[in-house]
N, C-alpha and C positions, 0 to 999 in steps of 0.2 A: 080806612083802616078801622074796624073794628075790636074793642079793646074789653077784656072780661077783666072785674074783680078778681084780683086774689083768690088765690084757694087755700091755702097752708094756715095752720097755728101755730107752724115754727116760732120759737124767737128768732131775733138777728141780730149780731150784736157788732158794733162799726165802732173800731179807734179809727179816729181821727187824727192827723200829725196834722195841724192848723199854723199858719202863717199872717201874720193881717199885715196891712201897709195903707196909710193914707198919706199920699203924696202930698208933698206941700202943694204942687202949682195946682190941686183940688181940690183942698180944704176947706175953702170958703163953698164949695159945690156941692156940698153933701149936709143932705138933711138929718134929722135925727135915726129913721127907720134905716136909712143906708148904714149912718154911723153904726150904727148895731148892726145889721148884717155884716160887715168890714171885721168887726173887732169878736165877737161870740161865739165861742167854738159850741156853744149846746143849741143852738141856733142849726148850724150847718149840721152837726151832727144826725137829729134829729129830724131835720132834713132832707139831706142824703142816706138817712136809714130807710125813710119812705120811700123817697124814688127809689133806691135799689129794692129797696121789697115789692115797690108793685111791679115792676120789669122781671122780675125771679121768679114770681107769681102768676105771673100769667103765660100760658104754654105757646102761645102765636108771638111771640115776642123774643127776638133776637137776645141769648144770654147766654154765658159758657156755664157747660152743664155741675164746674168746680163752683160757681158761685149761686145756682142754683141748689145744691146740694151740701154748702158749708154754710156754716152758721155763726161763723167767727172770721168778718173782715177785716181789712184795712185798708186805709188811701191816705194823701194828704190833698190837702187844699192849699194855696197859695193865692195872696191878694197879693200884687206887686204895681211894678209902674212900668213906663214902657220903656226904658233902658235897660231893664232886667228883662223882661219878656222879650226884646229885641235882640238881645245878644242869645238865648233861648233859641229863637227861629232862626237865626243866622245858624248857629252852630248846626243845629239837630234838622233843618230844613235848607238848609242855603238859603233860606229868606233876608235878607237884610232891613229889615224894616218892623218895627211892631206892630203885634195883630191881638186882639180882643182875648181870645181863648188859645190854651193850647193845652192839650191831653198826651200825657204817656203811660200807656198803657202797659202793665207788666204780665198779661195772661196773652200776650198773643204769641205763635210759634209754640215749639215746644215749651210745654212747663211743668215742671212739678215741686210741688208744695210740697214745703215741710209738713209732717204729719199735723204737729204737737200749736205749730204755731198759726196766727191769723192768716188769711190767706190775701196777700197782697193784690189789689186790682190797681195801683199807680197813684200816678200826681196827675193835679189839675193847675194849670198856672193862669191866672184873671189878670188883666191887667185895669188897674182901676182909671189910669189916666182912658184911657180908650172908653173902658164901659162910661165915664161920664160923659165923654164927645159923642157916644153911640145914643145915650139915652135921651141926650137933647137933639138930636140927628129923628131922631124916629117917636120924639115928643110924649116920653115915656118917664118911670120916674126911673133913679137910679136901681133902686131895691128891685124894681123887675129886670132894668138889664143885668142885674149880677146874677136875679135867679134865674134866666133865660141862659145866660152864659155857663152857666156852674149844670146846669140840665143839660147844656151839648155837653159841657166835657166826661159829666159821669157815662152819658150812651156811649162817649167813645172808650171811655172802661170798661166798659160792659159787650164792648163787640161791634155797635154801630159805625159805621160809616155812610160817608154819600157820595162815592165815585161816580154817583149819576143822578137826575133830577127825579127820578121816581123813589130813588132810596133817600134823598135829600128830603123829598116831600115828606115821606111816612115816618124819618129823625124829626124834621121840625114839627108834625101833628103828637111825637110821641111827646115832645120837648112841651106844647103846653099841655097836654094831658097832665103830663108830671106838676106841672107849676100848678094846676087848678088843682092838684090834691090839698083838701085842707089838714089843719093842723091835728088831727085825728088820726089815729090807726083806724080799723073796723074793729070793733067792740071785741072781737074772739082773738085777736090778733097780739102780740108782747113786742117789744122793742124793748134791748136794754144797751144802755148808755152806758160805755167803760167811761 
């Protein structure tokens, strides 16, 4: 999959509803860079302004054409633990069990946006006890599995799925393209921070 920069000098401007949680039974497993990812809403904010801008921005790229076209979003993010995220996939999935990531998307089926106000693309829910078994599982540090985690669940606000190993493939090639954007917009570019 081949991926072009950005085209637009829109701004973009993303409230974030932010949640942090640091489970006790991880506490001692989190180093300082995690600690700040966990707890920083101008971190994620920021963040997540990028990746949804470069996925909006680029025309080959899976994205609903309201959040390509608004310039005033919203989502929340959720750090939690895996008793809360477990009752989560029971409920909303009949899973009974905790899982890493879980996204609910509010642009899929019919929708329409209030004129006046942000345009809501959903919640992302992390579960941190997971993302630490995940990141020593795959001998990572934590700060990349939360950002690997928080990258699937924005594509799936944004429209992605992988009901199948080819759509899987081209989510997880988009998912580190996303994480490899550095902390930089492109110079002609605005991001503003509510």
């Amino acid at each position: 999959m081949k991926i072009e920069q950005p085209l637009s000098s829109e701004a973009l401007s993303l409230d974030l509803a932010f949640s942090s949680c640091i489970p006790f039974t991880v506490k001692d497993h989190i180093d300082e860079e995690s600690r700040s990812l966990l707890t920083d809403l101008n971190t994620w904010q920021f963040t997540l302004t990028k990746w949804i801008y470069f996925v909006r921005e680029n025309p080959q790229l899976t994205c609903p054409e309201l959040v390509r076209t608004n310039n005033s979003l919203s989502l929340g993010l959720v750090f939690t633990d895996d008793s809360a995220i477990a009752e989560l996939n029971k409920t909303w999935r009949k899973k009974n069990t905790p899982t890493d990531v879980l996204s609910f998307a509010a642009l899929e089926g019919d929708f329409f946006p209030p004129s006046s106000a942000a345009l809501e693309l959903g919640d992302i829910f992390v579960s941190v006890e997971t993302a630490v078994r995940q990141a020593s599982f795959y001998n990572q540090s934590l700060g990349q599995e939360l950002r690997w985690l928080v990258s699937h669940g924005i594509l799936h606000l944004l429209g992605w799925d992988h009901p199948c190993a080819e759509s899987r493939s081209n989510m997880l090639t988009l998912q580190e393209e996303l994480i490899k954007i550095k902390d930089q917009m492109p110079s002609n570019k605005s991001v503003k921070l509510d």
